[in-house]
C-alpha positions as CSV (number, residue, x, y, z in Angstrom):
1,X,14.8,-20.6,-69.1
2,X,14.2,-22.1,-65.5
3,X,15.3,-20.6,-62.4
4,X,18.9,-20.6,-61.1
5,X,20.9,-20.9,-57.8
6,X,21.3,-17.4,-56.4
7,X,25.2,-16.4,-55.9
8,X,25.7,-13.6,-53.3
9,X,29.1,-12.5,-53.6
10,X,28.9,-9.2,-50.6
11,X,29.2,-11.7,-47.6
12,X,29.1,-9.3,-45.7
13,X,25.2,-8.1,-46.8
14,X,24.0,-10.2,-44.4
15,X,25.7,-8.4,-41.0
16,X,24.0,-4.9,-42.4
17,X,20.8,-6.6,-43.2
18,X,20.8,-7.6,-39.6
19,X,22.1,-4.3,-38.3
20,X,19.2,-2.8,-40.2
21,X,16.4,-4.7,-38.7
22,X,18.2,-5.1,-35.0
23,X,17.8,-0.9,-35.0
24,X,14.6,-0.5,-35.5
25,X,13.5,-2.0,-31.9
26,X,16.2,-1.3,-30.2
27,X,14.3,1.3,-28.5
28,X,11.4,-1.2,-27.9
29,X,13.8,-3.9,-26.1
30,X,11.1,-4.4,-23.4
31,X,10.8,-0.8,-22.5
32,X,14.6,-1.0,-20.8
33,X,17.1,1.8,-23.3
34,X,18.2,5.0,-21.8
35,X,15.7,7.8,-22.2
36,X,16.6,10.6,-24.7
37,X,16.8,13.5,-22.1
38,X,14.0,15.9,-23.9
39,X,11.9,12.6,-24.3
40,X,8.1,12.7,-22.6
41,X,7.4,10.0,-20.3
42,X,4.2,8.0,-19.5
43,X,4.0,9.6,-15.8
44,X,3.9,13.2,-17.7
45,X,1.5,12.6,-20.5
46,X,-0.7,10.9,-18.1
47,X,-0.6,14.0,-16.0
48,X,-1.2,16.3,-19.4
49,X,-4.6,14.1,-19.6
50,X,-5.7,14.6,-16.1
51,X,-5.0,18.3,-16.5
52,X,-6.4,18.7,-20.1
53,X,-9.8,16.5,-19.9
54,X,-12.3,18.3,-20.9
55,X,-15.1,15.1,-19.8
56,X,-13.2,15.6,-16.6
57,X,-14.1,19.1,-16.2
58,X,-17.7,18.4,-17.1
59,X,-18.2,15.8,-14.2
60,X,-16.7,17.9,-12.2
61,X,-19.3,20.3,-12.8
62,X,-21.8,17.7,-12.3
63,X,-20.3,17.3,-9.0
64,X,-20.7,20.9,-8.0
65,X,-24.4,20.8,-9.4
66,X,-24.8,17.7,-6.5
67,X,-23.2,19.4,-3.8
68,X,-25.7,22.4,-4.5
69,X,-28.4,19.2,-4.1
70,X,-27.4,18.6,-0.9
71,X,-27.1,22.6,0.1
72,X,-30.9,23.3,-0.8
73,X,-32.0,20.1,0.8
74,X,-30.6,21.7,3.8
75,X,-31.8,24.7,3.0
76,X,-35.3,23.1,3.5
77,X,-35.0,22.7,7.1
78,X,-34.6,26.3,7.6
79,X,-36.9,29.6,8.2
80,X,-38.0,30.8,5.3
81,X,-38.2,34.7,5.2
82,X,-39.8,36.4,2.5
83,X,-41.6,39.9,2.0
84,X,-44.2,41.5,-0.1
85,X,-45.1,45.0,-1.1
86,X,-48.5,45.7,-3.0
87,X,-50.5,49.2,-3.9
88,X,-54.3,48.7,-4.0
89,X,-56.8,50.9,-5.6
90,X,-60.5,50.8,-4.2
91,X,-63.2,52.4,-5.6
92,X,-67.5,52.2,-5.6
93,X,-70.2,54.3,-6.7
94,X,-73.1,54.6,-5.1
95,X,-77.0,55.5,-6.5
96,X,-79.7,56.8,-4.2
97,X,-82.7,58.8,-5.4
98,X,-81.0,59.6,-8.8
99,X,-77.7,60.6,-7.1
100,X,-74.8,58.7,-7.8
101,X,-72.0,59.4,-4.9
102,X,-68.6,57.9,-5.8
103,X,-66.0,56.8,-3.4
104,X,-61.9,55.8,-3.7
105,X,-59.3,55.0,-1.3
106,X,-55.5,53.6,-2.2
107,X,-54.0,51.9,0.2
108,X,-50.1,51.2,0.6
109,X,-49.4,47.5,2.8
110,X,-46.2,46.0,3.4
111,X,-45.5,42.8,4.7
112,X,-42.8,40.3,5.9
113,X,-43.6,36.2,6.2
114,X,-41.6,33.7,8.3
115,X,-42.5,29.8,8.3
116,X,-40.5,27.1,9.6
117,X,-41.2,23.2,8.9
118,X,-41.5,21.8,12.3
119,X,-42.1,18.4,12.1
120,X,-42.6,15.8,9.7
121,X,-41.8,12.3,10.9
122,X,-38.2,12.9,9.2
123,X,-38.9,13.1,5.7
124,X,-37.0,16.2,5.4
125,X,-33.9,15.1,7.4
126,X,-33.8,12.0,5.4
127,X,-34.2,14.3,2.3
128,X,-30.6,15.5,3.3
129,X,-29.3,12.7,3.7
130,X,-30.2,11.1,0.4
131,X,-28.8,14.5,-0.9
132,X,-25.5,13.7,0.6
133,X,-25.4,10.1,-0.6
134,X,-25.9,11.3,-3.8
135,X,-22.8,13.4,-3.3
136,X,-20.3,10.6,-2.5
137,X,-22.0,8.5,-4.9
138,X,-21.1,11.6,-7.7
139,X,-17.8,11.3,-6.4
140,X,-17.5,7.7,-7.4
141,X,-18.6,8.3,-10.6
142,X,-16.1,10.8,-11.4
143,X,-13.3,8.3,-10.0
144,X,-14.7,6.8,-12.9
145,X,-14.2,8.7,-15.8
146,X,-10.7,9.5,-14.4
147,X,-10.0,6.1,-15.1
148,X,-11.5,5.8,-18.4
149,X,-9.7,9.0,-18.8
150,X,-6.3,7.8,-17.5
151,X,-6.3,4.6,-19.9
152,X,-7.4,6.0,-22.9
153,X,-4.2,8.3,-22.3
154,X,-2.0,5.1,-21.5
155,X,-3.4,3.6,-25.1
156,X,-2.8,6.6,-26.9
157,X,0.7,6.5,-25.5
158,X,1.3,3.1,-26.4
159,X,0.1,3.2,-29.6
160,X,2.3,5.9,-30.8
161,X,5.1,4.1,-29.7
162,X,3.7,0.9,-31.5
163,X,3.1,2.7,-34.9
164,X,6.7,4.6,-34.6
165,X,8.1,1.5,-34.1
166,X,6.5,-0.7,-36.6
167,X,7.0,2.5,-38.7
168,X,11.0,2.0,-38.2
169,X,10.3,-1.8,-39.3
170,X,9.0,-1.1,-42.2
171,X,11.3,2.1,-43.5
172,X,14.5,-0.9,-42.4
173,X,12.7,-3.3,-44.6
174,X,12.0,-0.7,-47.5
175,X,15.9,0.0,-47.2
176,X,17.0,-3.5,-47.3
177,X,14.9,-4.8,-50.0
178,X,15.9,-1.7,-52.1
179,X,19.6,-3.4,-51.8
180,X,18.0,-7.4,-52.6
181,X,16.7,-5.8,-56.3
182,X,19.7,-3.8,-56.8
183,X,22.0,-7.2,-55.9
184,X,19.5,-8.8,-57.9
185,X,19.5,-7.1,-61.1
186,X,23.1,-6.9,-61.3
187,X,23.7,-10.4,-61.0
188,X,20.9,-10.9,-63.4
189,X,22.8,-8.3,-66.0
190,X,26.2,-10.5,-65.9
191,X,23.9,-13.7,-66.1
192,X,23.8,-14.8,-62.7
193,X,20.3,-14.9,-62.2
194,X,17.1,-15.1,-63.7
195,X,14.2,-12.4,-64.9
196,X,12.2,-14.1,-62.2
197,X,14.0,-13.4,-59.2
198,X,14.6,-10.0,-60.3
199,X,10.9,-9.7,-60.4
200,X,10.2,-11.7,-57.1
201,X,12.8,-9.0,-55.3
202,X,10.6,-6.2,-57.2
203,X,7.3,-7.7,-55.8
204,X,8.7,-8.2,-52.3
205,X,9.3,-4.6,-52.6
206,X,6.5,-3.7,-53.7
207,X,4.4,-4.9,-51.0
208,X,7.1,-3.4,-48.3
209,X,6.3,0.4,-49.4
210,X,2.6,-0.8,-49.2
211,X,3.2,-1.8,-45.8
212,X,5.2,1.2,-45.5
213,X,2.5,3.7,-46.6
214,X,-0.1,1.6,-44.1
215,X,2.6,2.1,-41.6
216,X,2.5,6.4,-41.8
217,X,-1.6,6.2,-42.1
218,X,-1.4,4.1,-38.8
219,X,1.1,6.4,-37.0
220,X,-0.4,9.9,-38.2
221,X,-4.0,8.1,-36.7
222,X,-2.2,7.0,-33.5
223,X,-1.0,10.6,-33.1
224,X,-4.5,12.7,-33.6
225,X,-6.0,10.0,-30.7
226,X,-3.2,10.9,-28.6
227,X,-3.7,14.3,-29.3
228,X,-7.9,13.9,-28.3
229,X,-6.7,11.9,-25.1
230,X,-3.6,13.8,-23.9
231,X,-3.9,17.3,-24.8
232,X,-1.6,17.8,-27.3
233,X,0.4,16.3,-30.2
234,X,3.4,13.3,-29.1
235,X,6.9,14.2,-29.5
236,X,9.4,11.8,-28.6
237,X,8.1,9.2,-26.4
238,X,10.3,7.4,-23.6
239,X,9.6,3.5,-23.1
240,X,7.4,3.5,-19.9
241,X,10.0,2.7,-16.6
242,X,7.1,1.1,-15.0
243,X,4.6,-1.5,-16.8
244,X,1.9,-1.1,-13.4
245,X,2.0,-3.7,-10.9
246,X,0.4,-6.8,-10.5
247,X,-1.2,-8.5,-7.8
248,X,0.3,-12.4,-6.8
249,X,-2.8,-14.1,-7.8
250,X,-6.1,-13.6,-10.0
251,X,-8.4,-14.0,-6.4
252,X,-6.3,-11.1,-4.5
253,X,-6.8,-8.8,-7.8
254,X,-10.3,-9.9,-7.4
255,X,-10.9,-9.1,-3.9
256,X,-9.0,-5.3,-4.8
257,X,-11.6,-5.2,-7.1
258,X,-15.0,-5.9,-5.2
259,X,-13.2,-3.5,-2.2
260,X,-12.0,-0.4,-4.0
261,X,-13.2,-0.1,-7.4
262,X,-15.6,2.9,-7.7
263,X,-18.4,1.1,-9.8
264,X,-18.7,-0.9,-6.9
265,X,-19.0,1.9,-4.2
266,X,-21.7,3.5,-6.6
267,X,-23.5,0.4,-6.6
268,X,-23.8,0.0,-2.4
269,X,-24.4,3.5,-2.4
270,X,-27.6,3.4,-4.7
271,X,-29.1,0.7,-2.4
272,X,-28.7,2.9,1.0
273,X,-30.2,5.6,-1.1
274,X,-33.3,3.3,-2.0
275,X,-33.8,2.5,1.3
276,X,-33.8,6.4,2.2
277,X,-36.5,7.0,-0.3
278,X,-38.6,4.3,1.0
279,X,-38.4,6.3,4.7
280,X,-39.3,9.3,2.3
281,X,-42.2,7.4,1.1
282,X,-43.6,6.2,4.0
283,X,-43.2,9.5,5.8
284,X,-45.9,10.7,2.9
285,X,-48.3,9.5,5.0
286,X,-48.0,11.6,8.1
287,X,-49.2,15.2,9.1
288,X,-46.6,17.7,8.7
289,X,-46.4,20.5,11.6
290,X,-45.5,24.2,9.9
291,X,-45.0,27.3,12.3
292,X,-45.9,30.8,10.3
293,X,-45.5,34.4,11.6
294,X,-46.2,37.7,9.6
295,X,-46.1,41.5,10.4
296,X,-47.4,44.5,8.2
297,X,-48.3,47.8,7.8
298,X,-51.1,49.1,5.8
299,X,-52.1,52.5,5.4
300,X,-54.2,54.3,3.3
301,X,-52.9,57.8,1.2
302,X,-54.3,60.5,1.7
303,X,-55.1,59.6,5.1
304,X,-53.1,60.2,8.7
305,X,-54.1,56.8,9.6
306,X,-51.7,53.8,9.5
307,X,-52.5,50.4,10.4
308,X,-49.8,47.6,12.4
309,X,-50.6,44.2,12.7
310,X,-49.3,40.6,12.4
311,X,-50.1,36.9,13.0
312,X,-48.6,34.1,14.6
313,X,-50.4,30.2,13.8
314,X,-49.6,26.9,13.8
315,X,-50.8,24.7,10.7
316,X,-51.2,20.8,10.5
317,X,-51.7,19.3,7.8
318,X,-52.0,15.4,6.2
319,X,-53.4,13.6,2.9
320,X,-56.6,11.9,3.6
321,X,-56.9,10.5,0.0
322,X,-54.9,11.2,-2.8
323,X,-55.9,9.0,-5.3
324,X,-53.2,6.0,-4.5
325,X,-50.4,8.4,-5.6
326,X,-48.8,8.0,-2.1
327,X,-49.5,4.4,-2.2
328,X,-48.0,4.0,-5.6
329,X,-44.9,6.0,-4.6
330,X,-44.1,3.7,-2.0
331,X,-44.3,0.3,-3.8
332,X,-42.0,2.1,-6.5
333,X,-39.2,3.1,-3.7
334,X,-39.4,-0.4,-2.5
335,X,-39.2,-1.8,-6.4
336,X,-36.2,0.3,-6.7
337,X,-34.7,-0.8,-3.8
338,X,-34.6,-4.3,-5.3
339,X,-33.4,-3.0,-8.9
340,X,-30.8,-1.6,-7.0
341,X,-30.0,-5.0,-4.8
342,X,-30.0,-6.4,-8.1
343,X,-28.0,-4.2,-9.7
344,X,-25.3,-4.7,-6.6
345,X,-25.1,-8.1,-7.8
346,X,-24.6,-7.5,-11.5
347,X,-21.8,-4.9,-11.0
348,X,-20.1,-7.7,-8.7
349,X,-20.2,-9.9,-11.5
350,X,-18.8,-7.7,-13.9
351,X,-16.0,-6.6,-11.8
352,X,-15.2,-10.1,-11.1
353,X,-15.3,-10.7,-14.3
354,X,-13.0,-7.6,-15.8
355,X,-10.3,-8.2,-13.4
356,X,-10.3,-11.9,-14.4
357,X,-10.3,-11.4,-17.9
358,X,-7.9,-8.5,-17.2
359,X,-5.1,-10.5,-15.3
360,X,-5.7,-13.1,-17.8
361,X,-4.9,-11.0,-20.8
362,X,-1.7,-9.9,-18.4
363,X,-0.3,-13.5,-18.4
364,X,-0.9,-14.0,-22.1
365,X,0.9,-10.9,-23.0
366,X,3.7,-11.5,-20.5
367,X,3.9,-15.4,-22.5
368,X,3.5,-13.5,-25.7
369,X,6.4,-11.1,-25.0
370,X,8.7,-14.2,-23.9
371,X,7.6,-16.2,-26.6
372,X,8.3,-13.2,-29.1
373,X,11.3,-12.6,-28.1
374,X,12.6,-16.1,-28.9
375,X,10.7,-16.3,-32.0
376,X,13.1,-13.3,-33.3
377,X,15.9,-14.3,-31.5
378,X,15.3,-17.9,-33.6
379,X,14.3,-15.7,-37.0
380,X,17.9,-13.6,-36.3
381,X,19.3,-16.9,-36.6
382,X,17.4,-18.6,-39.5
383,X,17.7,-15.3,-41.5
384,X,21.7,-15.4,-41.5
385,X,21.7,-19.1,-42.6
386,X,19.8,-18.5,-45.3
387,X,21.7,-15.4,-45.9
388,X,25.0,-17.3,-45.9
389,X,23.5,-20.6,-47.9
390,X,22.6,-18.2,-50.3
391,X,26.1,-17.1,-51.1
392,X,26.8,-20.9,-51.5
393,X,24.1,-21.2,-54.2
394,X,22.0,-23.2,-51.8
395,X,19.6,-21.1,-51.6
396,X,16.9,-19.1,-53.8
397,X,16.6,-15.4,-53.8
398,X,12.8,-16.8,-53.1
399,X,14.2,-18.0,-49.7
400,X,15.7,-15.2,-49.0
401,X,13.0,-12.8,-49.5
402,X,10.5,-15.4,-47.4
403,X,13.4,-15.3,-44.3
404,X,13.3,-11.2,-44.7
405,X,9.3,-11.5,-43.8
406,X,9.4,-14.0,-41.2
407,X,11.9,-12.2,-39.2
408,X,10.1,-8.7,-40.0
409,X,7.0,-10.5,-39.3
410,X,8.5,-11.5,-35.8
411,X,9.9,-8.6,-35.2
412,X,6.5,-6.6,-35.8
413,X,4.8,-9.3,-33.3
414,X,7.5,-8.9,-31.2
415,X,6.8,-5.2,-30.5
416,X,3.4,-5.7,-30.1
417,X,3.5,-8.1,-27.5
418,X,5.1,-5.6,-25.4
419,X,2.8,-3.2,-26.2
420,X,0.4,-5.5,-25.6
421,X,1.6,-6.3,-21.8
422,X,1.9,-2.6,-20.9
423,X,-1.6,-1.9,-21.7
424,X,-2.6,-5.2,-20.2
425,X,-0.9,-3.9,-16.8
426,X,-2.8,-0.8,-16.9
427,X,-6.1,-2.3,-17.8
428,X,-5.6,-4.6,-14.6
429,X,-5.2,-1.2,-12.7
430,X,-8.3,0.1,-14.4
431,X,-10.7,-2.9,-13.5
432,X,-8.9,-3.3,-9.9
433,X,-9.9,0.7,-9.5
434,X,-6.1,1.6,-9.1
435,X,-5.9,3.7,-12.2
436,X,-6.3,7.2,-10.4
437,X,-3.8,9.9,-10.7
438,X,-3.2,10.0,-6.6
439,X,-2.7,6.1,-6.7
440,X,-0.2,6.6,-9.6
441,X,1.3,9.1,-7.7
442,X,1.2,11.6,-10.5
443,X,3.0,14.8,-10.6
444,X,0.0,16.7,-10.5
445,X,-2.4,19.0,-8.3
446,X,-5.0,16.1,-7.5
447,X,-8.4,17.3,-7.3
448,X,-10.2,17.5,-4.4
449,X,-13.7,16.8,-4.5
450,X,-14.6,17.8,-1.0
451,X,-13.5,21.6,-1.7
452,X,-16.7,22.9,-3.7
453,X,-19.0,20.8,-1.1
454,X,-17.4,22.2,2.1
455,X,-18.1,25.6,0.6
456,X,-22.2,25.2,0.1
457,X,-22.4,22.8,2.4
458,X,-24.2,25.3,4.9
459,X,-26.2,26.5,2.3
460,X,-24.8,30.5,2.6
461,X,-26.9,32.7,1.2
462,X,-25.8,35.3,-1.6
463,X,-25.3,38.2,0.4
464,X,-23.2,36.3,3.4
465,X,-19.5,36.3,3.1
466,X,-19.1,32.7,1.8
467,X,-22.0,33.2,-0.5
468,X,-19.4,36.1,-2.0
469,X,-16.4,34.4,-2.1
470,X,-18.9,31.6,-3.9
471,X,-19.9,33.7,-6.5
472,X,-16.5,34.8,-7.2
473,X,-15.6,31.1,-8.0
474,X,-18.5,30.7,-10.0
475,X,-16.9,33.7,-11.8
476,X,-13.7,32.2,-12.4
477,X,-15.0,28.6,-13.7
478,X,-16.9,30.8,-16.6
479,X,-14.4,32.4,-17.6
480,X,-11.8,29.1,-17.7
């Protein structure tokens, strides 16, 4: 028996198939419907992530472990003061004419040292400042994984949202075929239809719960990376109120770029530093002036006789040959000065290039999210004429079912596109070096990097007051 006209008598099946599908993204309709009040919002999981890193932390530490660089560098340029203590036994025997006479003495000595660097062409003082380059360079560096940190957080976000709502989708489309085969095998029991669109209603089913099942694998994986990346597990999550701004044209995102992004500053900073190690390098060459001074007591036990004394000298010293090590060391300062020339270049390039490709990916997703929105806005449309030829007997239940996937199918691209523009926003922040929780003006204590550094900065010793209150912090970040 061939296949039959469909007849739909329930005309009004097709205003609660729409309904169905129309609200499952209403809550997508470019990020714009009212916010459930106990709903989490981008601006707060962000701040969860900046709180909650744990690779933040790390380079944080990192950052402490170059401030203390720069301390002992300084340190260097100081007196150093140091004392020793030492008991010495002495002892002989002594033969004459088959008489062996043996002697002993111990002696006690104490003694305190002091020598100071004087001069040495500047190698030390440049030393220091290489030290604090490396400092502000760390800094950079950290800006760095804040942003990675920041946008991992804002895809994690977005992704939940994406797999929630293409999970709504699919549990709509679950719910609406379920009515098709139940339509379907009615008419089919009172001869209406055929066996084969009862099975084509079955299989269109079918495939739905698959894409259902995918849909819950996606959405419980999209919520253990939001998890990693914020901190903990999503609740319900508002639409973002702002998508991150965008710069009036691809050269002044650009120029942002080259000017602010950290990668950038790293990069300039790594070539003064190479030019600091060639002065370093150089400096090899020359004598270097030390001042000493000691004072000690030695006196022997046993003995009412003790023994005050001490020295004060000078010492000069320089390589006369040492094997073309020093040499060597200065051609590879002024190698690495080029790398790092080099290497200023390349990172140019490939910010250049990010925020390009960046702002580029923004305009496609903006196109894509226009051009979605009239390709289900067109679907909408197609889908009820089909709907309402079918109750005519114009149409198959084959049509049908094929109109049910386009506009799910348009729908699904729909929400993705705005997905797609959010995260496109944000990863033109990322590459312009704007994705930092003080420029998103996050509600959070922003770090300061300076704090730990203006601490050690004077290089305190242990036993000064700062060098307490130090060790107290030190304390503290243990036991966090």
């Amino acid at each position: 028996m061939g296949d039959r006209q469909v007849t739909l008598p329930r005309a009004g099946l097709a205003k609660r198939v729409k309904a169905l599908m129309t609200g499952s993204v209403a809550g997508l309709a470019l990020m714009a419907s009212p916010l459930v009040a106990s709903a989490e919002t981008l601006g707060e999981a962000l701040a969860d992530s900046y709180r909650n890193s744990g690779l933040l932390e790390q380079n944080r530490a990192v950052l402490k472990a170059a401030d203390e660089d720069a301390a002992q560098a300084i340190a260097s340029l100081r007196p150093v003061l140091s004392w020793s203590a030492g008991v010495n036994r002495s002892f002989s025997t002594t033969y004459a004419s088959g008489v062996s006479v043996g002697t002993g003495e111990t002696t006690g000595s104490a003694q305190l040292t002091a020598s100071l660097l004087l001069f040495d062409f500047g190698a030390s003082a440049r030393a220091v400042d290489v030290a604090k380059e490396t400092v502000l360079l760390t800094r950079q560096q950290l800006v760095s994984i804040e942003q990675q940190v920041l946008l991992r957080a804002v895809s994690a976000y977005m992704e939940v949202r994406r797999a929630n709502e293409n999970l709504a989708l699919r549990q709509a489309n679950v719910r609406l075929l379920s009515q098709e085969l139940r339509a379907a095998q009615d008419r089919f029991d009172v001869g209406e239809v055929t066996r084969t669109d009862v099975s084509q209603a079955e299989a269109a089913l079918a495939a739905s719960r698959s894409g259902l099942t995918s849909a819950v694998g996606s959405l419980a994986q999209a919520r253990l990376e939001y998890e990693a990346a914020v901190g903990h597990l999503p609740g319900n999550l508002a639409a973002p109120s702002r998508l991150g701004s965008v710069p009036g044209s691809q050269a002044e995102a650009t120029n942002i770029g080259l000017r602010v992004h950290p990668s950038m500053d790293v990069a300039r900073r790594q070539v003064t530093i190479a030019d600091m190690q060639i002065d370093i390098a150089g400096a090899a060459y020359k004598p270097k002036l030390n001042a000493t001074a000691s004072y000690g007591l030695s006196t022997p036990f046993g003995q009412d006789v003790n023994t005050l004394g001490g020295s004060v000298g000078l010492n000069l010293s320089g390589p006369v040959y040492s094997g073309g090590a020093i040499a060597s060391v200065e051609r590879q300062a002024l190698l690495n000065k080029e790398a790092t020339l080099a290497n200023l270049h390349v990172v140019s390039d490939t910010v250049k290039q990010n925020v390009g490709t960046a702002y580029s990916a923004v305009q496609v997703a903006q196109a894509a999210t226009v051009s979605g929105r009239e390709q289900v806005r067109a679907a909408e449309v197609a889908f009820d004429g089909v709907r309402e030829e079918a109750t005519l007997g114009s149409r198959t239940t084959l049509d049908v079912l094929t109109q049910e996937q386009t506009l799910l199918d348009a729908r699904t691209d729909y929400l993705s596109a705005q997905v797609d523009e959010v995260l496109a926003r944000y990863s033109l922040l990322s590459a312009m070096g704007q994705l930092t929780a003080q420029a998103l003006n996050l509600n959070v204590e922003i770090y300061d990097p300076a704090a730990y550094y203006n601490m050690v900065k004077s290089a305190p010793a242990r036993q000064s007051r700062q060098g307490r209150q130090l060790d107290s912090v030190l304390r503290r970040i243990g036991r966090e």
